[in-house]
LUMKEVO-369184 format. One record per residue (C-alpha): x, y, z; residue in one letter. Coordinates in steps of 0.02 Angstrom, whole numbers, padded with zeros to 5 digits, always signed. Layout:
// LUMKEVO-369184
XYZA/...
// end
This chain:
// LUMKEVO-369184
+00877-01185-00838X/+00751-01125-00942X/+00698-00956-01027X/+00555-00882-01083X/+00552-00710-01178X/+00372-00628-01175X/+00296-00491-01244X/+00166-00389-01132X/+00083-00221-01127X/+00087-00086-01003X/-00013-00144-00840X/-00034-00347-00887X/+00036-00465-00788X/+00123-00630-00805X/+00123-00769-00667X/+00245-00915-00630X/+00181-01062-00520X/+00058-01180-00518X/-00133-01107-00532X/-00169-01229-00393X/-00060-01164-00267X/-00081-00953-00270X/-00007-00913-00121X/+00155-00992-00191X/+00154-00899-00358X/+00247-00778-00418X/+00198-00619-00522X/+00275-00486-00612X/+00181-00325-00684X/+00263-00203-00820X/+00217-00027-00785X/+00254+00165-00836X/+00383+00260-00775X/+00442+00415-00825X/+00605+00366-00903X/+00571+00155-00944X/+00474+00052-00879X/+00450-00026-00681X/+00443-00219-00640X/+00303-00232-00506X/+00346-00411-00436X/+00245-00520-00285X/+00291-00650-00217X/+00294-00752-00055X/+00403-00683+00093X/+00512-00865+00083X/+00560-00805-00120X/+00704-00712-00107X/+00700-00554-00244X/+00873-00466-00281X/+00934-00384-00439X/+01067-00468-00524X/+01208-00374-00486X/+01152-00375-00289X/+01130-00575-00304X/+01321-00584-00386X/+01391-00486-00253X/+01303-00610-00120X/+01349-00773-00193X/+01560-00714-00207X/+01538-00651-00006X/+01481-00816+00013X/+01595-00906-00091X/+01744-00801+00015X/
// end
């Protein structure tokens, strides 16, 4: 697995997928909040989206 660390400004956006495909992509907005910052993410209803720590807790119920 890969990892890219990027650097963005309030309100810009970055997108994963390929350019020739949009309605498979993936994007993810950094915005204001009053303490921090929010993620704004879209993606396709098929991508599953969970924080970490609600992704752990599915994979060990699984794994049980």
């Amino acid at each position: 697995m890969g990892r890219l660390v990027l650097s963005r400004e309030w309100n810009q956006e970055i997108v994963i997928g390929d350019p020739a495909k949009p309605e498979e992509q993936i994007s993810v907005k950094l915005t204001k909040a009053r303490k921090g910052a929010k993620l704004v993410i879209e993606a396709p209803r098929n991508v599953p989206i969970n924080r970490r720590e609600v992704l752990d807790a599915i994979v060990r119920e699984a794994v049980q």
